[in-house]
MDAnalysis code that builds the backbone (N, CA, C; Angstrom):
import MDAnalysis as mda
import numpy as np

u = mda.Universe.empty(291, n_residues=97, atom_resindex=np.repeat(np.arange(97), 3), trajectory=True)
u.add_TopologyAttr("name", ["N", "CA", "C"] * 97)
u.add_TopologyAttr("resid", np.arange(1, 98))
u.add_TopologyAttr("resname", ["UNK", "UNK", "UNK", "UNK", "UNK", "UNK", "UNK", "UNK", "UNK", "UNK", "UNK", "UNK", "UNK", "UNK", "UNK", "UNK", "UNK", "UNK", "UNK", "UNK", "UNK", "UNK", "UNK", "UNK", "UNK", "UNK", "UNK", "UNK", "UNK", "UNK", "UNK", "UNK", "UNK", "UNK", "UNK", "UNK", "UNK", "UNK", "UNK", "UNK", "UNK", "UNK", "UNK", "UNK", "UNK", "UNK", "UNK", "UNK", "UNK", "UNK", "UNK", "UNK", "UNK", "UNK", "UNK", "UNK", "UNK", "UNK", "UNK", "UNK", "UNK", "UNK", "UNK", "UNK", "UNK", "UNK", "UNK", "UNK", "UNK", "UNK", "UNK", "UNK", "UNK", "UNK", "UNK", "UNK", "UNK", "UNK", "UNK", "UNK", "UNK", "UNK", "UNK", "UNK", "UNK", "UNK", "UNK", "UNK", "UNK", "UNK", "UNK", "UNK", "UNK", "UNK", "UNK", "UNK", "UNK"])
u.atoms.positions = np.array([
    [0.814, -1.198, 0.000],
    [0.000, 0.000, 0.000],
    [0.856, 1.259, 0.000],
    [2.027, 1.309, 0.340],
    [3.085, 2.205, -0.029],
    [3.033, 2.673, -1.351],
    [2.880, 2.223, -2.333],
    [2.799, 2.384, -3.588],
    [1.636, 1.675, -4.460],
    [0.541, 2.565, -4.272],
    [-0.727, 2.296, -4.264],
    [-1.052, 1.587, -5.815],
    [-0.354, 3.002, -6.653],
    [-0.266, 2.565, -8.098],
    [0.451, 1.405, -8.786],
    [0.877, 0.675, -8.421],
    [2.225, -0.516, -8.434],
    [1.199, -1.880, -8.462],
    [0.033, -1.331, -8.324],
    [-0.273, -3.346, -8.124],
    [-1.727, -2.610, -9.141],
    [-2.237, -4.330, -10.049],
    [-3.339, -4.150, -10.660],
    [-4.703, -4.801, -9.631],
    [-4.115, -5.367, -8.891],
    [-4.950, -6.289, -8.210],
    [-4.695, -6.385, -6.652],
    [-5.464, -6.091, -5.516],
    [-4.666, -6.670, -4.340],
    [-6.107, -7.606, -4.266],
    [-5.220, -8.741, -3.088],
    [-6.386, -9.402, -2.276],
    [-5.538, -9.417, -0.526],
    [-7.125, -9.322, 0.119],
    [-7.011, -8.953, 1.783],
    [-7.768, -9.962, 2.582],
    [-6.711, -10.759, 3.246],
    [-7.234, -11.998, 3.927],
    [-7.791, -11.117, 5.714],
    [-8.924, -11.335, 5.694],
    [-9.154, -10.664, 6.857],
    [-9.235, -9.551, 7.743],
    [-8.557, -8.594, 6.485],
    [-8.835, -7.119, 6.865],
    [-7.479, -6.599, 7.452],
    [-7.653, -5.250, 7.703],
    [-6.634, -4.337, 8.152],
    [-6.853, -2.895, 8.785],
    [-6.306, -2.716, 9.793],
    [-6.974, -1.246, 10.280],
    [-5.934, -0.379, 9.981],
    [-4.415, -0.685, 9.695],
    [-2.910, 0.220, 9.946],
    [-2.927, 0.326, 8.703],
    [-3.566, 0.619, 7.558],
    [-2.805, 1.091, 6.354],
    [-4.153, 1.479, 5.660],
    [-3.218, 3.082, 4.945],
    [-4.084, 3.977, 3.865],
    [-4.330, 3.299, 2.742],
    [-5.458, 3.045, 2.369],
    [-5.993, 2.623, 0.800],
    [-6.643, 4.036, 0.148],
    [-6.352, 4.725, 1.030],
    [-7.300, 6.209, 0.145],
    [-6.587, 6.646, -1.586],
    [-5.218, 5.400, -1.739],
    [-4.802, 5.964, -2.963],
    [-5.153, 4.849, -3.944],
    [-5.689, 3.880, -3.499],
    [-5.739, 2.783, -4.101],
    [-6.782, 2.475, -5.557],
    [-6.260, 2.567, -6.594],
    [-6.877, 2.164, -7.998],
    [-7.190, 0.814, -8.231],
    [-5.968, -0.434, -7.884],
    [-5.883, -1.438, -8.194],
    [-7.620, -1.933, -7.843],
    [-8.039, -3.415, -8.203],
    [-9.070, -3.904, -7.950],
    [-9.042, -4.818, -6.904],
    [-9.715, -4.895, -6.118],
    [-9.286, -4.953, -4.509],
    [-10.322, -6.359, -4.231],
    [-10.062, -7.763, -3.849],
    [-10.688, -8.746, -3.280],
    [-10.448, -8.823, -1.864],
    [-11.310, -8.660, -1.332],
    [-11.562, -9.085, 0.272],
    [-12.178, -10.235, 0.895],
    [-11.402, -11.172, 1.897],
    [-12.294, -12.063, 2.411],
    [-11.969, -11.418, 3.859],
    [-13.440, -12.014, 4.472],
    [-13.338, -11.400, 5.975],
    [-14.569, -12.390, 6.658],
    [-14.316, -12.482, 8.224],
    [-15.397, -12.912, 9.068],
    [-16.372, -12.275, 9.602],
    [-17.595, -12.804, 10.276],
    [-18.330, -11.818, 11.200],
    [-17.655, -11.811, 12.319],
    [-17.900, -10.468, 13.173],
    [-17.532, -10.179, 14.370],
    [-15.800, -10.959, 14.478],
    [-15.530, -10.698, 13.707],
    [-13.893, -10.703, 14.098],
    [-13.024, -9.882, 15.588],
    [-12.401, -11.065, 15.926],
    [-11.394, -10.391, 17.300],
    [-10.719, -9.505, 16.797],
    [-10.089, -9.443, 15.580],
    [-8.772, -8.522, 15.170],
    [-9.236, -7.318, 14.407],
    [-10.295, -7.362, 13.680],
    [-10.914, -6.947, 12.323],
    [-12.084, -6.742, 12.795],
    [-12.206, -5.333, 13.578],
    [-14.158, -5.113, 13.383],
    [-14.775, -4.844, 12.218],
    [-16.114, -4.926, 12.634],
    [-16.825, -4.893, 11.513],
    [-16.862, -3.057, 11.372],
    [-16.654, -2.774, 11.338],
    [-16.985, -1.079, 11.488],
    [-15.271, -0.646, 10.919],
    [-14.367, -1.215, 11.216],
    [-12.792, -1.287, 10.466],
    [-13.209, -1.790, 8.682],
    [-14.157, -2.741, 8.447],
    [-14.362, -3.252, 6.843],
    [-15.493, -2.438, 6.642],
    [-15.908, -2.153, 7.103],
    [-17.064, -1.127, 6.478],
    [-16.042, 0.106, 6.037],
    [-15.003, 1.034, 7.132],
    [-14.214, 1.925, 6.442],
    [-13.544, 1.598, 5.330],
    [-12.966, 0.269, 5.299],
    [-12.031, 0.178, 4.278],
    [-12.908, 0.239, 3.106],
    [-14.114, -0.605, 3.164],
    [-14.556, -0.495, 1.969],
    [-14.939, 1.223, 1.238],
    [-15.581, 2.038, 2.550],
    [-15.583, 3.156, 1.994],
    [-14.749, 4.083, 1.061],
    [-13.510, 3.596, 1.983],
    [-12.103, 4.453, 1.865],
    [-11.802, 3.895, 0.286],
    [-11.921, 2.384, -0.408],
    [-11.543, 2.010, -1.199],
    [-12.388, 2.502, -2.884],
    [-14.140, 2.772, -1.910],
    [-14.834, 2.688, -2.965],
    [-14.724, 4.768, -3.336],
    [-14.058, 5.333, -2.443],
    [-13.984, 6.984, -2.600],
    [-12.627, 6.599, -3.475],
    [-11.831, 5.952, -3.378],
    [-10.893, 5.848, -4.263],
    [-10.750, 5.604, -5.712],
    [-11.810, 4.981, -6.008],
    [-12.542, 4.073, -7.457],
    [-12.060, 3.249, -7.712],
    [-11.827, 2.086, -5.986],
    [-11.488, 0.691, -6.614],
    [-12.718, 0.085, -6.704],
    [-13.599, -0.050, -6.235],
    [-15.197, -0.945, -6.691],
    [-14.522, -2.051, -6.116],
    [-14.297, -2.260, -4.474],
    [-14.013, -4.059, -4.094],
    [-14.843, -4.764, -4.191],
    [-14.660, -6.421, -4.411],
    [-15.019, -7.090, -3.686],
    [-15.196, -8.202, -2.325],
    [-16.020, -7.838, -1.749],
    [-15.906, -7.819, -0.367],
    [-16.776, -9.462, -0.453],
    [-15.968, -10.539, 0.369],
    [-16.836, -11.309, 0.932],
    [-16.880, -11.515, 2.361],
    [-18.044, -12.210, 2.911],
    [-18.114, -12.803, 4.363],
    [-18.122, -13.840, 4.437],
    [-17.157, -14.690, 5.432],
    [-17.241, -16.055, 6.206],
    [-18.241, -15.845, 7.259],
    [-19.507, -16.043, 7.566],
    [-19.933, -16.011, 8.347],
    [-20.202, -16.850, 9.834],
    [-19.728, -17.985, 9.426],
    [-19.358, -19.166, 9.933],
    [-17.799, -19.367, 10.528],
    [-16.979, -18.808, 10.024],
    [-15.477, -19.171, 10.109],
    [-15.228, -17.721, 11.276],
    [-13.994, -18.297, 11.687],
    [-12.799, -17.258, 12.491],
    [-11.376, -16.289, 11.775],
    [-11.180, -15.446, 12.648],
    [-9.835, -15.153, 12.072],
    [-9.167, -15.885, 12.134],
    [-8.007, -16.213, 10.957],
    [-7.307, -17.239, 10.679],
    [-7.548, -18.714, 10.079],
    [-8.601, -18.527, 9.363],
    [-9.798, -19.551, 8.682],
    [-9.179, -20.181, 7.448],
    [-7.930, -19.580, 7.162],
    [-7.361, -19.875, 5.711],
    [-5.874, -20.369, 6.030],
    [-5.849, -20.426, 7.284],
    [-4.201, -20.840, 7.598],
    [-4.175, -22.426, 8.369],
    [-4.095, -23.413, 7.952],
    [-4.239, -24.522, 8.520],
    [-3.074, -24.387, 9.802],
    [-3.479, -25.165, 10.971],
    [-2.786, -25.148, 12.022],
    [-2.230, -23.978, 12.647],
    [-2.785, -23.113, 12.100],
    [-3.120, -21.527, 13.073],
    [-3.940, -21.008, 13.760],
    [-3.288, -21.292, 15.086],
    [-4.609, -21.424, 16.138],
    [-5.690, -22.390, 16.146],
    [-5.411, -23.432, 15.565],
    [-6.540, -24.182, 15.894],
    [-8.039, -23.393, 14.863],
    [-8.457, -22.550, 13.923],
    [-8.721, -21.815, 13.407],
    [-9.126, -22.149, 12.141],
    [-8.554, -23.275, 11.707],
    [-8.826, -23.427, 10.234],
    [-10.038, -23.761, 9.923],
    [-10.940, -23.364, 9.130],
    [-11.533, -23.830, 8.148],
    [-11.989, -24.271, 6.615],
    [-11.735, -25.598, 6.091],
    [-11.374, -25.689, 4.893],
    [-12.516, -25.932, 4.372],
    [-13.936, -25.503, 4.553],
    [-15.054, -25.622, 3.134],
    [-14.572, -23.987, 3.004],
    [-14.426, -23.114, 4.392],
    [-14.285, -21.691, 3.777],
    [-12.935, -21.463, 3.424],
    [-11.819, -21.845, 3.654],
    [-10.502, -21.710, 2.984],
    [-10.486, -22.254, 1.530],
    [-11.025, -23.147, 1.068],
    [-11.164, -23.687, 0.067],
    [-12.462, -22.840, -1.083],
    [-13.108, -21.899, -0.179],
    [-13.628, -21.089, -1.188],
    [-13.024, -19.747, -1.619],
    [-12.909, -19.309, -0.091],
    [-12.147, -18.332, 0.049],
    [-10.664, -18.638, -1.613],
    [-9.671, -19.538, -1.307],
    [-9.342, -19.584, -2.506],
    [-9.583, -19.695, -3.562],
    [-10.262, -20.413, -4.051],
    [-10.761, -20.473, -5.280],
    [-11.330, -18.701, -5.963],
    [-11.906, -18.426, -4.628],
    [-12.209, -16.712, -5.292],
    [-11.482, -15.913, -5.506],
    [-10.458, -16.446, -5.040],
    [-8.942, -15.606, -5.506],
    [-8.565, -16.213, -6.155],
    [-8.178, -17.031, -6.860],
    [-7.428, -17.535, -8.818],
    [-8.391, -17.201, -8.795],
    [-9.959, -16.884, -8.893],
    [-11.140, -16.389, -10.248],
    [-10.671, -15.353, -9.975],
    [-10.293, -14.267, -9.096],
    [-10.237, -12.920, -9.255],
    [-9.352, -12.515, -9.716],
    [-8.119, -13.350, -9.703],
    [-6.515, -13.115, -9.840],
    [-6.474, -13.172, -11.552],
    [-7.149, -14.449, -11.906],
    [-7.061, -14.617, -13.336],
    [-8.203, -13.780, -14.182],
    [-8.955, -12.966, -13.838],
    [-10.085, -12.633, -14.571],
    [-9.920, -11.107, -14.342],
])
């Protein structure tokens, strides 16, 4: 995010509260949980704002079911693979398309 213009594409596993997207063009995939420990919901609601005043148009999904750390096997005890396994797949469709 240092160099906003430098990427065509980002994707964001779970969100982020420490970094400016207010410059961000690239096309932006998000996966995220409900009520996250790390990641409020009121932190992805800004980003999305911050992203969509920018004119990236994200897309934003929800695990509604899963935890933070849902995509990292043997992290924390945390994993979930029907949603890690979608969660990826929506990234190669987003990555390649």
């Amino acid at each position: 995010a240092r160099q906003p213009e430098s990427f065509d594409r980002v994707v964001i596993y779970y969100g982020t509260s420490s970094l400016d997207f207010s410059a961000m063009t690239a096309r932006v995939l998000g996966h995220f949980v409900d009520d996250d420990v790390m990641v409020s919901d009121d932190d992805v609601t800004l980003l999305s704002a911050e992203l969509f005043e920018a004119g990236s148009e994200p897309v934003l999904w929800h695990y509604p079911d899963a935890v933070h750390w849902f995509a990292e096997p043997g992290e924390h005890g945390c994993y979930d693979e029907a949603a890690a396994e979608l969660a990826w797949q929506r990234t190669l469709d987003f990555l390649k398309n």
